[in-house]
C-alpha positions in Angstrom: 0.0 0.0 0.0 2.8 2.2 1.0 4.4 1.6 -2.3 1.1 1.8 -4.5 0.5 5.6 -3.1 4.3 7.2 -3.5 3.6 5.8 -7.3 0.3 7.3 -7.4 1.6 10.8 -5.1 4.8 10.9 -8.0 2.1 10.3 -10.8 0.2 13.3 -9.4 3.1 15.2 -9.4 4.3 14.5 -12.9 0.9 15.2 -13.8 0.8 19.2 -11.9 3.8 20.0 -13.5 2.2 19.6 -17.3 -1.6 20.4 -16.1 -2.8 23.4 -14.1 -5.1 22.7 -11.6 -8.4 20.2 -12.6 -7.0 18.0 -9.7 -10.9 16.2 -9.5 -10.4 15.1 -12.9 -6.9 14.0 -12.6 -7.6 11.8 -9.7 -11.2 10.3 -11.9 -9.1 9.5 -14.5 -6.6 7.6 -12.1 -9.7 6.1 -10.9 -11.0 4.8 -13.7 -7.2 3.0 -14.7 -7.5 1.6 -11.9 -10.5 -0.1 -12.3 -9.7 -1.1 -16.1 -12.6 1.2 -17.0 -13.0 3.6 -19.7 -13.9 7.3 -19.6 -15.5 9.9 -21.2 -14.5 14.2 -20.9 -17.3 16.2 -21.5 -15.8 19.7 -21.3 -15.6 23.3 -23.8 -12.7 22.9 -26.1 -9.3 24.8 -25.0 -9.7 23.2 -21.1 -6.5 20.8 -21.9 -8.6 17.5 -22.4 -6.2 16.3 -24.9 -3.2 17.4 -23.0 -4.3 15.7 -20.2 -4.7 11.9 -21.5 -1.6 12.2 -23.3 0.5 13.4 -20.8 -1.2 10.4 -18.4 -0.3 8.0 -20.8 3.1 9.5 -21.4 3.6 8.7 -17.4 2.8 5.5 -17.3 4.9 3.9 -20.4 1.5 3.2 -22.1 0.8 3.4 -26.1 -1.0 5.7 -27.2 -3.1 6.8 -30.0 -5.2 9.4 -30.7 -8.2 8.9 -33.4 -9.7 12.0 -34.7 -13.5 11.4 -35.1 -15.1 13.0 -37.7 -18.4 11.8 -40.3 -16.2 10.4 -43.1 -14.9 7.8 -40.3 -15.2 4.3 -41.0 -15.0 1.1 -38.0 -12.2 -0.7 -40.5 -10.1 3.0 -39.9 -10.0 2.4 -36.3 -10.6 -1.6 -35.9 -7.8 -2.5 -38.6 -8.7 -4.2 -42.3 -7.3 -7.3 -44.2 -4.8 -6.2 -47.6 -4.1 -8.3 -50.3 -0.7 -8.8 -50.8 1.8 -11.0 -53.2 4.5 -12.9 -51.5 7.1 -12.2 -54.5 8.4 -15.8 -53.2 6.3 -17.8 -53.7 3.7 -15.6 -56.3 0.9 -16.6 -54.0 -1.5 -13.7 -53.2 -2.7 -13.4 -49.4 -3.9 -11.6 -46.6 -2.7 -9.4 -44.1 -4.2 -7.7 -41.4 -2.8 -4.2 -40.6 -4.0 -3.6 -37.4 -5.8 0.0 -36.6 -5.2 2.8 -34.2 -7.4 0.6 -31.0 -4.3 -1.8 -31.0 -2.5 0.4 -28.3 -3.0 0.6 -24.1 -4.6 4.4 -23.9 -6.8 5.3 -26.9 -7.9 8.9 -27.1 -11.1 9.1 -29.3 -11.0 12.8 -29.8 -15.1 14.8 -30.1 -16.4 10.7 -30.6 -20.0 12.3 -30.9 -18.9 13.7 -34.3 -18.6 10.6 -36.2 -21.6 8.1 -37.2 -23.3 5.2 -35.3 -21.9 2.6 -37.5 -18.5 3.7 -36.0 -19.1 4.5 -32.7 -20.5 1.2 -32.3 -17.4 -0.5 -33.8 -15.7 0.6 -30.1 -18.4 -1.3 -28.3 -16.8 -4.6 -29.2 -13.8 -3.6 -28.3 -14.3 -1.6 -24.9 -16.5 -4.8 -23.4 -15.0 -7.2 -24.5 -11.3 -6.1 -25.3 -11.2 -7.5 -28.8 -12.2 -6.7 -32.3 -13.3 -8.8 -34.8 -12.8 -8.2 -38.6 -13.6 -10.4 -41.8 -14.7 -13.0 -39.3 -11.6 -13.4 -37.4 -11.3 -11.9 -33.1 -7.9 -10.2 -32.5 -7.4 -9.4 -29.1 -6.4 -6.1 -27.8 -3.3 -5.3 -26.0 -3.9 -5.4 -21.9 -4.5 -2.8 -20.3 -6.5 -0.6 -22.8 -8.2 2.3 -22.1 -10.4 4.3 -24.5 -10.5 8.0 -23.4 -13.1 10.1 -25.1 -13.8 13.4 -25.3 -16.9 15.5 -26.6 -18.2 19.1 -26.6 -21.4 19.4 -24.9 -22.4 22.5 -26.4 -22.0 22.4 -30.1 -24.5 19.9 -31.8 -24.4 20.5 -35.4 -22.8 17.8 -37.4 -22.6 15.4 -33.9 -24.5 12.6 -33.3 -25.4 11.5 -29.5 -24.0 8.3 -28.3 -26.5 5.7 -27.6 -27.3 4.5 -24.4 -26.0 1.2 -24.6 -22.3 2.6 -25.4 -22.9 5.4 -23.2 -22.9 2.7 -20.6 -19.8 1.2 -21.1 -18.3 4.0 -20.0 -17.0 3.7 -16.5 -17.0 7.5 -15.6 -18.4 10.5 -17.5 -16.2 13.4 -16.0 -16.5 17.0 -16.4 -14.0 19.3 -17.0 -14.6 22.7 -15.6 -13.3 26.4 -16.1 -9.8 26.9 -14.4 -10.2 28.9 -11.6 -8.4 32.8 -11.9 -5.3 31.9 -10.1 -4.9 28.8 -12.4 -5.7 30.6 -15.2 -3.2 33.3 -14.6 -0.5 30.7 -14.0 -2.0 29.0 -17.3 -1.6 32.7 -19.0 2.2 32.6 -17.9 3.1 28.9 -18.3 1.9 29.4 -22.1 3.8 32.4 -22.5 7.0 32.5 -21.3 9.5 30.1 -21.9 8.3 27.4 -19.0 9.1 23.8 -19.7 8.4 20.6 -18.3 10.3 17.4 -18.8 7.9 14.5 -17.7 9.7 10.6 -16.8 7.6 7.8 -16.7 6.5 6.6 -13.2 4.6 3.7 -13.9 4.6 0.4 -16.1 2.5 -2.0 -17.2 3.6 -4.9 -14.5 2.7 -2.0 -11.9 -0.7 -1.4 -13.3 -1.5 -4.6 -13.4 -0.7 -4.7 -9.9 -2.6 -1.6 -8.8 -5.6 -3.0 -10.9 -5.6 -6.2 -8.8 -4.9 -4.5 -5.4 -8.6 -2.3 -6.1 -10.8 -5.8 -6.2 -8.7 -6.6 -2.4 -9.9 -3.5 -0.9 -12.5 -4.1 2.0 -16.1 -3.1 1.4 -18.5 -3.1 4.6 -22.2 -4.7 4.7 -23.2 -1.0 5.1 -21.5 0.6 2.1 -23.0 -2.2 -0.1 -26.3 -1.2 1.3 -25.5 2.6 0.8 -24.5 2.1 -2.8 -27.8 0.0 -3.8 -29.9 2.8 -2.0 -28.1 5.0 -4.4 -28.6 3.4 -7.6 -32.1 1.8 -6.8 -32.9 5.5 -5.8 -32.5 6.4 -9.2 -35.5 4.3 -10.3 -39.1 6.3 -10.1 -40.4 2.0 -10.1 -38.5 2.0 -6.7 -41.0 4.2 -4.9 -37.9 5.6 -2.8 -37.1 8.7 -5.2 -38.4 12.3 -4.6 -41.8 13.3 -5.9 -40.8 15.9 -7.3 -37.8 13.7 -9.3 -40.5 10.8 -11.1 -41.7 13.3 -13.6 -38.0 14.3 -14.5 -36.4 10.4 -15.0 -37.5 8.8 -17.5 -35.3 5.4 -17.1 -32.8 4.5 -13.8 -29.2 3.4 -13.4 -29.1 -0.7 -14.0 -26.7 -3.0 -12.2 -23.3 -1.9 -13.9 -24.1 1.3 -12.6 -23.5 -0.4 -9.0 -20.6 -2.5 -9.5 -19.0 0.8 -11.1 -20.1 2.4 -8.1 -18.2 0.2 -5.9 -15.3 -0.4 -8.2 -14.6 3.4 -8.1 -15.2 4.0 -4.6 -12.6 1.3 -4.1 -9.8 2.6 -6.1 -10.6 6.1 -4.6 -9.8 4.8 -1.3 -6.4 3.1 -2.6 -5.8 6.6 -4.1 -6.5 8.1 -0.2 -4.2 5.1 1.2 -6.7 2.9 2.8 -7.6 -0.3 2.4 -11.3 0.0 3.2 -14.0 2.2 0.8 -16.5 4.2 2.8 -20.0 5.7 2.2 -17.8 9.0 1.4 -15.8 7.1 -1.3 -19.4 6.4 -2.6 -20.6 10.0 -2.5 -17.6 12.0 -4.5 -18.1 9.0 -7.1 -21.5 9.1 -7.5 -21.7 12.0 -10.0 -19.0 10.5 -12.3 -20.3 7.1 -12.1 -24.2 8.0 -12.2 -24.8 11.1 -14.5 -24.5 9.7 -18.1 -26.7 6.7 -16.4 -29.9 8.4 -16.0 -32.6 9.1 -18.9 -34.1 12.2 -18.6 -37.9 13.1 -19.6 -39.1 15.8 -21.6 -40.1 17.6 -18.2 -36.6 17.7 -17.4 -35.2 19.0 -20.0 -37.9 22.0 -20.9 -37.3 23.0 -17.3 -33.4 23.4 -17.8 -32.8 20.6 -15.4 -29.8 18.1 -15.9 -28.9 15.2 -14.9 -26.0 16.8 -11.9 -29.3 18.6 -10.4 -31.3 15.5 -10.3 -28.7 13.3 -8.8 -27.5 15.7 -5.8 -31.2 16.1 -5.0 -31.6 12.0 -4.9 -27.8 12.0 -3.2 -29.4 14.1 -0.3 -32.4 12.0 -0.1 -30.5 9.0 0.7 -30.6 8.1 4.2 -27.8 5.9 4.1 -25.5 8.4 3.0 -26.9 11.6 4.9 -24.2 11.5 7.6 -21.0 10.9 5.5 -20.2 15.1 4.4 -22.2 18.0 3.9 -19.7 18.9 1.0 -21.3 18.7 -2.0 -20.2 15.7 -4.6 -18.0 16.8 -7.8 
């Protein structure tokens, strides 16, 4: 354990000296490595998304690619297509397969709302199930692998939403926020001046695995399991336990995955805090990440200017089990 958080604490470092501030996100995406999960950044272009997932993967000795997604995109540009080619040998013809951008460890897929279903869904395949399969044959993916995504939430010409079924292979929906002034002064001056930063890699992919198994050993209380299904089961206006005042606004609940990505997170968060035990606190700051892309909202919802961040504090606070944990509010 001692070990696992001086990585973690140098990682962090390593990461300040590139990124300015958005320490909640840094620590969600740590989060979601360590639960083999993938993650999506919802946040206004210029607020270092990018930056951010390749200077991670920069850290930790991963691959990394970065796939631009745009309408012309087809699955065989990202999953990898068979070639015809002549063995000057033998003058046999045969084929090859060239493998695409998804056969690295940390795959950023750049605005992934801006390129068709057909390809969108050729990720689904691979972020389940850690494989691809083209012209009939299954190649597997190299371990770990992460898919990063990022999307604008404000432009919507020329996007197309991801469905819900993809939406919910996504381990953590994080947003990424305005920079406070001081940070955005020291952005201001970082940018231009001559200020440099030489990053080393702190982690490898022996250690990951390592850190990944250590998150599944992390003691989980009767209570907290209890605390987390009041949560998720709270999203569900079937339930009878959510706010009246929330039934008209959800149209459909968080399923099962939703819980086990509950827990998953709230145990690598307390690895991250050095503790071998998650807590109803652990459950609370994860909630929002884990839960908000989880939740369909109604018409009534949306024509009232409520999202989905709104609806979940207000079912967060509702929750008896998790009323004495912190009055801070959940990020």
């Amino acid at each position: 354990m001692d070990q696992l958080h001086q990585q973690l604490q140098s990682l962090r470092t390593q990461l300040a000296g590139v990124i300015v501030g958005q320490q909640d996100v840094s620590e969600q995406l740590l989060i979601g490595m360590l639960c083999r999960g993938h993650c999506i950044l919802q946040g206004m272009p210029g607020l270092a998304k990018t930056m951010m997932v390749s200077t991670l993967a920069s850290l930790t000795d991963l691959s990394f690619r970065r796939v631009q997604f745009t309408p012309d995109l087809m699955p065989g540009d990202i999953t990898g297509t068979e070639v015809l080619e002549e063995d000057h040998s033998t003058g046999q013809r045969v084929f090859r397969f060239v493998e695409g951008p998804l056969f690295g460890n940390v795959i950023l897929a750049d605005e992934i709302n801006r390129t068709p279903p057909k390809t969108q869904s050729a990720l689904l395949e691979a972020m389940q199930e850690r494989q691809v399969t083209v012209c009939g044959k299954t190649y597997t993916l190299p371990e770990p692998f992460f898919v990063l995504a990022t999307q604008n939430p404000v432009e919507t010409e020329g996007t197309y939403p991801l469905p819900e079924a993809q939406l919910d292979r996504f381990l953590l929906k994080i947003h990424v926020s305005y920079p406070s002034r001081s940070e955005e002064l020291e952005i201001a001056r970082r940018q231009t001046t001559d200020y440099s930063f030489h990053t080393q890699s702190v982690l490898d992919v022996e250690q990951i695995h390592r850190m990944q198994t250590m998150v599944r050993s992390v003691v989980v209380s009767d209570h907290v399991y209890e605390a987390a299904l009041d949560l998720v089961r709270g999203t569900r206006g079937e339930e009878g336990n959510m706010p009246a005042e929330m039934r008209r606004m959800v149209q459909w609940g968080a399923g099962p995955r939703a819980t086990i990505s509950l827990l998953l997170a709230a145990k690598a968060r307390a690895l991250l805090n050095r503790r071998c035990h998650a807590t109803t606190e652990d459950l609370v700051k994860v909630a929002m990440p884990v839960l908000r892309h989880r939740i369909i909202l109604t018409f009534n919802a949306e024509a009232a200017g409520i999202d989905a961040d709104t609806i979940l504090c207000k079912i967060i606070e509702s929750t008896a089990s998790l009323r004495h944990t912190t009055t801070e509010s959940p990020n």
